[in-house]
CHARMM internal coordinates of N, CA and C (Angstrom, degrees):
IC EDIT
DIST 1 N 1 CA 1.4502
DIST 1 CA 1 C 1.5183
ANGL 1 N 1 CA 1 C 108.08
DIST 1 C 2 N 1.3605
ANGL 1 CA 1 C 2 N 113.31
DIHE 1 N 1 CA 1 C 2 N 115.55
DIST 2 N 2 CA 1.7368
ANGL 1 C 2 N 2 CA 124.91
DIHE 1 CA 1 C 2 N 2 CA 164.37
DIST 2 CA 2 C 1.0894
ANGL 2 N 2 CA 2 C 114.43
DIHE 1 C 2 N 2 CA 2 C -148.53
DIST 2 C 3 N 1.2355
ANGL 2 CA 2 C 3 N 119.67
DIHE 2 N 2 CA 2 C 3 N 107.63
DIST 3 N 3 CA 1.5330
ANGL 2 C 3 N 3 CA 133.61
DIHE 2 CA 2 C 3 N 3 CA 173.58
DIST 3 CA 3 C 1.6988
ANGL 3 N 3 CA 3 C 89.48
DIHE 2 C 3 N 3 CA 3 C -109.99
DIST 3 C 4 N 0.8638
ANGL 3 CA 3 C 4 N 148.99
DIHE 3 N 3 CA 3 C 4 N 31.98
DIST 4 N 4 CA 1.3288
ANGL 3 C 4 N 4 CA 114.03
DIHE 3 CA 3 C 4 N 4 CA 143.95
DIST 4 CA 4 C 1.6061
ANGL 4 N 4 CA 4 C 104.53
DIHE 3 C 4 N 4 CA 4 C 153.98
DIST 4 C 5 N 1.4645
ANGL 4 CA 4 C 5 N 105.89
DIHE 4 N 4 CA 4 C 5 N -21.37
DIST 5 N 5 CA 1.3613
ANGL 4 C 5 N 5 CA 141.11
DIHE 4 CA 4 C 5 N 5 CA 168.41
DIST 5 CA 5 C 1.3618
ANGL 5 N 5 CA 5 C 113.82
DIHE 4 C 5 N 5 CA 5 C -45.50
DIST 5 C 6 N 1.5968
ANGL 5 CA 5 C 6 N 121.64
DIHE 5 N 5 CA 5 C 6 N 132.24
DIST 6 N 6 CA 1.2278
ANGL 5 C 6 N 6 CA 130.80
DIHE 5 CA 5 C 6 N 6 CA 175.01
DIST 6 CA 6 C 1.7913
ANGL 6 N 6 CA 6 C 87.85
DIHE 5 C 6 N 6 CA 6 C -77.88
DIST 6 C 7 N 1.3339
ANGL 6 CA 6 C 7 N 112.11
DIHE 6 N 6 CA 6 C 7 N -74.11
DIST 7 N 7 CA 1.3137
ANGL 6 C 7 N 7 CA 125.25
DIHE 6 CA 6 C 7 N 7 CA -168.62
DIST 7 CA 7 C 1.3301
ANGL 7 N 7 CA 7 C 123.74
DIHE 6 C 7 N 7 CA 7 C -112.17
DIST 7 C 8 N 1.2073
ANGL 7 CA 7 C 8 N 146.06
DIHE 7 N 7 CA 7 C 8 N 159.31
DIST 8 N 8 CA 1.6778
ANGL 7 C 8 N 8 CA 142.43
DIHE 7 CA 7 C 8 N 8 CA 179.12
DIST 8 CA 8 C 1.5440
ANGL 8 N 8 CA 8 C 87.36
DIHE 7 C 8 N 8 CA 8 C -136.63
DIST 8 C 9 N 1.1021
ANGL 8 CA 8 C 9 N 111.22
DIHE 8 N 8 CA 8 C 9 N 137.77
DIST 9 N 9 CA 1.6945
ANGL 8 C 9 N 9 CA 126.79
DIHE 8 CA 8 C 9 N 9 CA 155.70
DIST 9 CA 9 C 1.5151
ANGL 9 N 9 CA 9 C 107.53
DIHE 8 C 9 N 9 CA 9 C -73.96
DIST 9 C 10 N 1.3377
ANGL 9 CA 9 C 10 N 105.74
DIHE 9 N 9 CA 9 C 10 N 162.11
DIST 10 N 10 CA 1.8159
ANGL 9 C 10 N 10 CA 120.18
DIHE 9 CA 9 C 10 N 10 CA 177.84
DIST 10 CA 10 C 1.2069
ANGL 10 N 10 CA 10 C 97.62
DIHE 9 C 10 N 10 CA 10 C -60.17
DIST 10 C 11 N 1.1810
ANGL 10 CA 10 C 11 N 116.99
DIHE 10 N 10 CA 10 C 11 N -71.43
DIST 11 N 11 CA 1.9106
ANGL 10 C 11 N 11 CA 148.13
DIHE 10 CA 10 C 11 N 11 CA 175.46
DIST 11 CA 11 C 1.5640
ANGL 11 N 11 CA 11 C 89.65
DIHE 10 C 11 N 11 CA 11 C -27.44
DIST 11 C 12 N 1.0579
ANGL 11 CA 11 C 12 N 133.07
DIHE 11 N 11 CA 11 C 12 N -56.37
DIST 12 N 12 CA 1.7009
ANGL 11 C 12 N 12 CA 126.94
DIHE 11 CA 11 C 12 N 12 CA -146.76
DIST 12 CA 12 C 1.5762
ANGL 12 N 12 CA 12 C 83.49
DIHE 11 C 12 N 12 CA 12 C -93.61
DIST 12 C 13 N 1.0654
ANGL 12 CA 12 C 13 N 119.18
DIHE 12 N 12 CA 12 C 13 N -55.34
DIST 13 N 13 CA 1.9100
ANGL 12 C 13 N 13 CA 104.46
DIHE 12 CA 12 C 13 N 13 CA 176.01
DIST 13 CA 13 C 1.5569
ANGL 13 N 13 CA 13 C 122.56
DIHE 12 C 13 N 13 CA 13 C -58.29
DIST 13 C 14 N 1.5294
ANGL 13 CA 13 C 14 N 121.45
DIHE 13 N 13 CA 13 C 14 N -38.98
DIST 14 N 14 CA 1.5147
ANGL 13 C 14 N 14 CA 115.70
DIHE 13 CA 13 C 14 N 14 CA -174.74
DIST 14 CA 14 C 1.9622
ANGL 14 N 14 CA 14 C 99.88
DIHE 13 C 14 N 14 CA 14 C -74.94
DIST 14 C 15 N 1.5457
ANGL 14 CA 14 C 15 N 107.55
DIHE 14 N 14 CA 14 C 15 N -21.83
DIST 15 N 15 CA 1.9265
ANGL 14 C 15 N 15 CA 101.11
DIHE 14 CA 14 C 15 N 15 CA 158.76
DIST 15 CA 15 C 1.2235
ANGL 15 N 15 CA 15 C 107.74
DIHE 14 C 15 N 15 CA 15 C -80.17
DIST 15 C 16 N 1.0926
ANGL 15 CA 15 C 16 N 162.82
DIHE 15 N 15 CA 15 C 16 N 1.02
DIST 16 N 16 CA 1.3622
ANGL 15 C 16 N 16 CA 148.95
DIHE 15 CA 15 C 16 N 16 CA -177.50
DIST 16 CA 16 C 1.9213
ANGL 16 N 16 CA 16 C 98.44
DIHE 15 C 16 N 16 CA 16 C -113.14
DIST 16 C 17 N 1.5018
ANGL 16 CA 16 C 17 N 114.72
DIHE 16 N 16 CA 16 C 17 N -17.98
DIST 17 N 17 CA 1.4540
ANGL 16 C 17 N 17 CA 115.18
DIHE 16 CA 16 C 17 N 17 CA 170.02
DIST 17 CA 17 C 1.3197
ANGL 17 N 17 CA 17 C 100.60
DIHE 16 C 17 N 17 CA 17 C -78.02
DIST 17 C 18 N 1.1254
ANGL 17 CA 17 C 18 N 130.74
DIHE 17 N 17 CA 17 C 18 N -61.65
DIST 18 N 18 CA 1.5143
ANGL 17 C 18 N 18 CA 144.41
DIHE 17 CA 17 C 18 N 18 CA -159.74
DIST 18 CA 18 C 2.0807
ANGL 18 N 18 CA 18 C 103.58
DIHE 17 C 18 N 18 CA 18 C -62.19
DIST 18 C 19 N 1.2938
ANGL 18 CA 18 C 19 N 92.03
DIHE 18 N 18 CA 18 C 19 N -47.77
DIST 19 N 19 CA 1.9420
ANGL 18 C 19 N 19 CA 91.79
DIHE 18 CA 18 C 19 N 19 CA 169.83
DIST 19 CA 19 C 1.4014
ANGL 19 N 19 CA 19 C 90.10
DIHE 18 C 19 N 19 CA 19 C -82.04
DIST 19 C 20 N 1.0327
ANGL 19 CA 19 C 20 N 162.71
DIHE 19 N 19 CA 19 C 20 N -11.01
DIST 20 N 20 CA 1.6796
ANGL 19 C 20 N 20 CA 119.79
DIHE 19 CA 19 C 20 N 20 CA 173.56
DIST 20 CA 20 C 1.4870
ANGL 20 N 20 CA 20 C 96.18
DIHE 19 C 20 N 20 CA 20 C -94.08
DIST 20 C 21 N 1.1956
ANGL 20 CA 20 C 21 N 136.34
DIHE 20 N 20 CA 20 C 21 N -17.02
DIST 21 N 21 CA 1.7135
ANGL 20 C 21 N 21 CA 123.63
DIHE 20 CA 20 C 21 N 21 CA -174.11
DIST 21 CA 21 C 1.1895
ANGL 21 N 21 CA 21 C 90.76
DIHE 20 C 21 N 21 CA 21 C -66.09
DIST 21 C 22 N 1.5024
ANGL 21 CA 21 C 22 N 118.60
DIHE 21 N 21 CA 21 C 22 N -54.78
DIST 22 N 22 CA 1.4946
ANGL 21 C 22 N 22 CA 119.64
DIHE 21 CA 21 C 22 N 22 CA -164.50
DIST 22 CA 22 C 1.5490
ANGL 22 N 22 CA 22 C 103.00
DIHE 21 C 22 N 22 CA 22 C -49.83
DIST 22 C 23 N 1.1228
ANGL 22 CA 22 C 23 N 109.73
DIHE 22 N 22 CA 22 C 23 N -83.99
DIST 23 N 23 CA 1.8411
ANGL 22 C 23 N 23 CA 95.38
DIHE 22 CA 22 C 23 N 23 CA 173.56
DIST 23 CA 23 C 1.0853
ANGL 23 N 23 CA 23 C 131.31
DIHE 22 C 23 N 23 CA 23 C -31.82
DIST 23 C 24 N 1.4007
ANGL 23 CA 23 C 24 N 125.86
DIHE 23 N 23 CA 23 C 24 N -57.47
DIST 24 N 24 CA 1.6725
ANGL 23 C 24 N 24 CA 110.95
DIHE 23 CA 23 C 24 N 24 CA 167.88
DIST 24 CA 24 C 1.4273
ANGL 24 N 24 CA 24 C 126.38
DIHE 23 C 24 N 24 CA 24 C -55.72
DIST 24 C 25 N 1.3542
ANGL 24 CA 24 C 25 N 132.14
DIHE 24 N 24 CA 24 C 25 N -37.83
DIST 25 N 25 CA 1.8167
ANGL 24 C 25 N 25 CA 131.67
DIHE 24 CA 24 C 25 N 25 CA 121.62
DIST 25 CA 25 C 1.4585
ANGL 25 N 25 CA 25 C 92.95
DIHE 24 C 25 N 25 CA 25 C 7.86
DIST 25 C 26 N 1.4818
ANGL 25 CA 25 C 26 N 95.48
DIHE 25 N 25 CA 25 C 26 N -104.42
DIST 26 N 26 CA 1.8915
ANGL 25 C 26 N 26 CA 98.24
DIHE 25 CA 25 C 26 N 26 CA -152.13
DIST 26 CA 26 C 1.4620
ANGL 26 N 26 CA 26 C 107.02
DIHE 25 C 26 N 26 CA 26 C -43.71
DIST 26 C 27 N 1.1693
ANGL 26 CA 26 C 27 N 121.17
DIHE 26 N 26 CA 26 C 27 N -54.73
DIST 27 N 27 CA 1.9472
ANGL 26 C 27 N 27 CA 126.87
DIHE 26 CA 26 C 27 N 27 CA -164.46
DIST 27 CA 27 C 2.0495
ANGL 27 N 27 CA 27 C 92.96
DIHE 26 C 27 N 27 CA 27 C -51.41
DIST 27 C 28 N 1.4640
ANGL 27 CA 27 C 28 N 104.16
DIHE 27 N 27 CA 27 C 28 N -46.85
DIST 28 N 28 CA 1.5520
ANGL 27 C 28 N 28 CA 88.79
DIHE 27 CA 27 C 28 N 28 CA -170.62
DIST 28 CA 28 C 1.2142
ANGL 28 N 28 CA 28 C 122.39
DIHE 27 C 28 N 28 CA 28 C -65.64
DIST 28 C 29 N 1.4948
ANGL 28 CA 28 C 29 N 119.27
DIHE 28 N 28 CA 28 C 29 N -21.00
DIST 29 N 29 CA 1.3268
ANGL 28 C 29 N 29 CA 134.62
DIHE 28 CA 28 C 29 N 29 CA -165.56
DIST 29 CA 29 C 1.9633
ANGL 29 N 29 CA 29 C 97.80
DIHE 28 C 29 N 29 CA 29 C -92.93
DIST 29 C 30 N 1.0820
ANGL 29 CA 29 C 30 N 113.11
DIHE 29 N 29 CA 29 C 30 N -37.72
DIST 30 N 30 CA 1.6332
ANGL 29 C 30 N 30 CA 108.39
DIHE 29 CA 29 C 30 N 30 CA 167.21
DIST 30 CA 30 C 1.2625
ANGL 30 N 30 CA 30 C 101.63
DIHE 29 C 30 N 30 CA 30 C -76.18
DIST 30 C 31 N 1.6878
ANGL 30 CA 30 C 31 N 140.37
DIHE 30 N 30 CA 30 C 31 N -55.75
DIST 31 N 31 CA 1.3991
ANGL 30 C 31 N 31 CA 105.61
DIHE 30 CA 30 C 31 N 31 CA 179.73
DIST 31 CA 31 C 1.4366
ANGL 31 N 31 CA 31 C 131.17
DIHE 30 C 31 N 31 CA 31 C -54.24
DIST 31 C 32 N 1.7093
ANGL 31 CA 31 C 32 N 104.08
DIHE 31 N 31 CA 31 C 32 N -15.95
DIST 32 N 32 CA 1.8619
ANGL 31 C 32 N 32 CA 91.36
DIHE 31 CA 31 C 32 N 32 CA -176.56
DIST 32 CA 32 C 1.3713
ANGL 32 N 32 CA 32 C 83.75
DIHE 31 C 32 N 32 CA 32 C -112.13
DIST 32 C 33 N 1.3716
ANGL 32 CA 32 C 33 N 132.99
DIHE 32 N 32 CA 32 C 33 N 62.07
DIST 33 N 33 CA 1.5029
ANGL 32 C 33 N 33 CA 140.35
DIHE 32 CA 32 C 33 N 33 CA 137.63
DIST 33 CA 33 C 1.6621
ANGL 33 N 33 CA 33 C 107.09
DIHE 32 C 33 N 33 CA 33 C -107.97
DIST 33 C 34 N 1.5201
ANGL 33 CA 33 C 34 N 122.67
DIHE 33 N 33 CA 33 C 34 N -52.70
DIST 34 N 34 CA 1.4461
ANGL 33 C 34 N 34 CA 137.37
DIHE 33 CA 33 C 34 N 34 CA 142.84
DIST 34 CA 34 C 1.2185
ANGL 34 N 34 CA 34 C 110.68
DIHE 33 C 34 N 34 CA 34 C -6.06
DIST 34 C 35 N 1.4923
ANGL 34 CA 34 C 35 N 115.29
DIHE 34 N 34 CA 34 C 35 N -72.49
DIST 35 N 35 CA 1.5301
ANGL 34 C 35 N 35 CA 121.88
DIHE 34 CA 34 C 35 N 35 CA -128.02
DIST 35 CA 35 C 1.9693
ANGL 35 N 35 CA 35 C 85.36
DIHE 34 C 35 N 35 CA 35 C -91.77
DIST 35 C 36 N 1.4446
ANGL 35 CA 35 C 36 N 122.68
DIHE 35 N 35 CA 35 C 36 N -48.88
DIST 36 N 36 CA 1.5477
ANGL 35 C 36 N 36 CA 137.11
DIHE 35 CA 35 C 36 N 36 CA 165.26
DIST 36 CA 36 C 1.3750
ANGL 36 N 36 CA 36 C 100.36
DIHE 35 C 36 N 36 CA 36 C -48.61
DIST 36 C 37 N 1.0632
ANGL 36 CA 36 C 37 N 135.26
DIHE 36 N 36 CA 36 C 37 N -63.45
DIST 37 N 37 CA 1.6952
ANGL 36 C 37 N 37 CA 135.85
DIHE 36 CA 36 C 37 N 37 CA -165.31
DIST 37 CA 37 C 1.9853
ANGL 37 N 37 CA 37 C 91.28
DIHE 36 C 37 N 37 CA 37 C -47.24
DIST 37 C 38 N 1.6096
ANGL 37 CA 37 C 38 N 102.66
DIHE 37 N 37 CA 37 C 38 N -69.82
DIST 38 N 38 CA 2.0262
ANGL 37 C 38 N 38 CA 115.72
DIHE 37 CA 37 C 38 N 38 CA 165.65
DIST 38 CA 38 C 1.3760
ANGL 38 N 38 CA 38 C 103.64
DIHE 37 C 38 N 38 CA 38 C -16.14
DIST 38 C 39 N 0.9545
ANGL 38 CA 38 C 39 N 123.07
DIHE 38 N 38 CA 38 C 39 N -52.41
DIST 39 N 39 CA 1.8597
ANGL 38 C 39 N 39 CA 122.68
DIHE 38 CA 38 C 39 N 39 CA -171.05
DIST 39 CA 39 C 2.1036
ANGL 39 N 39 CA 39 C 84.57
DIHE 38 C 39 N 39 CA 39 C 106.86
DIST 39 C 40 N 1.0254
ANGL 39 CA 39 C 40 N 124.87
DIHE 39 N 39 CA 39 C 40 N 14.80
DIST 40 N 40 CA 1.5391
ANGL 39 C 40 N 40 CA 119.25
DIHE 39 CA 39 C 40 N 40 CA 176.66
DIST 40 CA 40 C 1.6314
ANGL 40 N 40 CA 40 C 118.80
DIHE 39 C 40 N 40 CA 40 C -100.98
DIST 40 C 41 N 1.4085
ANGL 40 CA 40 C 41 N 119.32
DIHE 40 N 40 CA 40 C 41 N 158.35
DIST 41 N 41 CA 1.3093
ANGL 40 C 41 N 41 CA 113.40
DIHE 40 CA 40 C 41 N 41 CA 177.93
DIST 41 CA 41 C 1.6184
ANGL 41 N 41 CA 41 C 103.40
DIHE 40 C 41 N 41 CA 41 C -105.31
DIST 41 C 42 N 0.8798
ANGL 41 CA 41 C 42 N 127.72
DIHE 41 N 41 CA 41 C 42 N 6.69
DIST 42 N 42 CA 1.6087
ANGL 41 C 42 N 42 CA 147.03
DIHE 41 CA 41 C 42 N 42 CA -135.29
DIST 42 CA 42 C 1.7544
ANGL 42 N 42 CA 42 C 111.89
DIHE 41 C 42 N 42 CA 42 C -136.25
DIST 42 C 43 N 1.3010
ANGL 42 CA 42 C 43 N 103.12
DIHE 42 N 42 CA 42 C 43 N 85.59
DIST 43 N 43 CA 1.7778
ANGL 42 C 43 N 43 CA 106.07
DIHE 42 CA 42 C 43 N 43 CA -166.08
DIST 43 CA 43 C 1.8208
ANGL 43 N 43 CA 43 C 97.25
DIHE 42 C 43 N 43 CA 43 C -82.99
DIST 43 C 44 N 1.4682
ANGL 43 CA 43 C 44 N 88.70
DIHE 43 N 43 CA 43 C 44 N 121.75
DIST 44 N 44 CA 1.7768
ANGL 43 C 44 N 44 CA 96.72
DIHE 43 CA 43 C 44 N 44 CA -169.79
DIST 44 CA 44 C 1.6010
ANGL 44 N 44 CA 44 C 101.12
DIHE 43 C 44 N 44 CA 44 C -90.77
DIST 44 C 45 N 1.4653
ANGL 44 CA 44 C 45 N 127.15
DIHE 44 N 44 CA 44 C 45 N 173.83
DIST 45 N 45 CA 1.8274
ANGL 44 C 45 N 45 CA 135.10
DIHE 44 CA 44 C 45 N 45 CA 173.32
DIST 45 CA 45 C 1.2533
ANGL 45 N 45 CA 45 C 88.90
DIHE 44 C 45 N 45 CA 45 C -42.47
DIST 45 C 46 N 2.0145
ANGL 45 CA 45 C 46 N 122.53
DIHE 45 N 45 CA 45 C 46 N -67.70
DIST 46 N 46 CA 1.1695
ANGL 45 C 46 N 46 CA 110.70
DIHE 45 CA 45 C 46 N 46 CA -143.86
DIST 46 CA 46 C 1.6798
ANGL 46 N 46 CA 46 C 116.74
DIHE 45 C 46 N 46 CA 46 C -74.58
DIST 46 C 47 N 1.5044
ANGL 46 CA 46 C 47 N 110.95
DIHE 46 N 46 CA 46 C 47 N -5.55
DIST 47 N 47 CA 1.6906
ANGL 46 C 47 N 47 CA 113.27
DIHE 46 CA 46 C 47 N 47 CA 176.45
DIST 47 CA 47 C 1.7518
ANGL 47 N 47 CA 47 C 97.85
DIHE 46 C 47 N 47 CA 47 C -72.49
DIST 47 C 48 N 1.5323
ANGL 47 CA 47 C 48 N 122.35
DIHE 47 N 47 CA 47 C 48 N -55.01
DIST 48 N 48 CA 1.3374
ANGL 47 C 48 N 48 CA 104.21
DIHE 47 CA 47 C 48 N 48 CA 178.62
DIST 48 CA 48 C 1.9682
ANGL 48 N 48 CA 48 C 116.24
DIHE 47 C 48 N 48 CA 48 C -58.36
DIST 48 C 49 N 0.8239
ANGL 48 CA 48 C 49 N 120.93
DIHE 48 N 48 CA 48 C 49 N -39.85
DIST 49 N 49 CA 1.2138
ANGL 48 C 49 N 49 CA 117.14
DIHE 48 CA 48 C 49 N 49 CA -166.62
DIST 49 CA 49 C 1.4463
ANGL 49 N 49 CA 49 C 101.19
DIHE 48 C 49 N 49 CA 49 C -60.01
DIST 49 C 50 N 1.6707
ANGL 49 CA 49 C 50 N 122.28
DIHE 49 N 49 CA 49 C 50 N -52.80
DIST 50 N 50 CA 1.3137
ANGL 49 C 50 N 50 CA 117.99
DIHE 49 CA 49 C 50 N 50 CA 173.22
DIST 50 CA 50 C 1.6049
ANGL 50 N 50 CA 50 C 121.63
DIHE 49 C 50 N 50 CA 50 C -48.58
DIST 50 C 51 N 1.4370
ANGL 50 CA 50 C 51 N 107.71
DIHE 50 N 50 CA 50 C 51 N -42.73
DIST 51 N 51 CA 1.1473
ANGL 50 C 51 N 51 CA 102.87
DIHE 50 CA 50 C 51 N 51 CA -179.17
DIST 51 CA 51 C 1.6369
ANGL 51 N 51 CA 51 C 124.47
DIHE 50 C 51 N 51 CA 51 C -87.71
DIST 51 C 52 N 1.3086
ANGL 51 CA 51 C 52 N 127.59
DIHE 51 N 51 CA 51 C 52 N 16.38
DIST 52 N 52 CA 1.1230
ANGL 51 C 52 N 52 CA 126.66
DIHE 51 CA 51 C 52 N 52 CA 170.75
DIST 52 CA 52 C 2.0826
ANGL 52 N 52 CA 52 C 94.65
DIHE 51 C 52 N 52 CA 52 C -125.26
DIST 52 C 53 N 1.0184
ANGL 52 CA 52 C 53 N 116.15
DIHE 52 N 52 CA 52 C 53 N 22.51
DIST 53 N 53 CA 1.7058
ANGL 52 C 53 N 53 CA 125.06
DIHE 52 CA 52 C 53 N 53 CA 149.57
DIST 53 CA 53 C 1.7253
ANGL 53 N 53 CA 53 C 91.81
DIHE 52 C 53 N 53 CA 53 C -79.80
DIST 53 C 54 N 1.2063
ANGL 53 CA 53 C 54 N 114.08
DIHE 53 N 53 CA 53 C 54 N -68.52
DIST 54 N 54 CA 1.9351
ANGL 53 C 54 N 54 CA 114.23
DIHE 53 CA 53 C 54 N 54 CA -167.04
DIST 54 CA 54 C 1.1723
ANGL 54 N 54 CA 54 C 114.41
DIHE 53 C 54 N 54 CA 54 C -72.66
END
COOR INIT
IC SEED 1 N 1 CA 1 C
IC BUILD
């Protein structure tokens, strides 16, 4: 990872791992809120995509 960065700490990467699980968490848990609300058991592209718009 270098976007622009001389250096990244361990610490500043295992927080930037730990906030993106957390987000992908929520988006998976709204697409299989989506995909159940559908009458489906089956979370399709367009349930994640909707649900990581909200």
């Amino acid at each position: 990872m270098n976007q622009g960065a001389k250096r990244v700490s361990a610490d500043a990467l295992e927080k930037f791992e730990q906030i993106l699980n957390e987000i992908a968490e929520e988006i998976a848990q709204r697409s299989w809120d989506i995909a159940k609300h559908s009458g489906r058991k089956t979370i399709h592209d367009d349930d994640i995509k909707l649900a990581a718009r909200n």
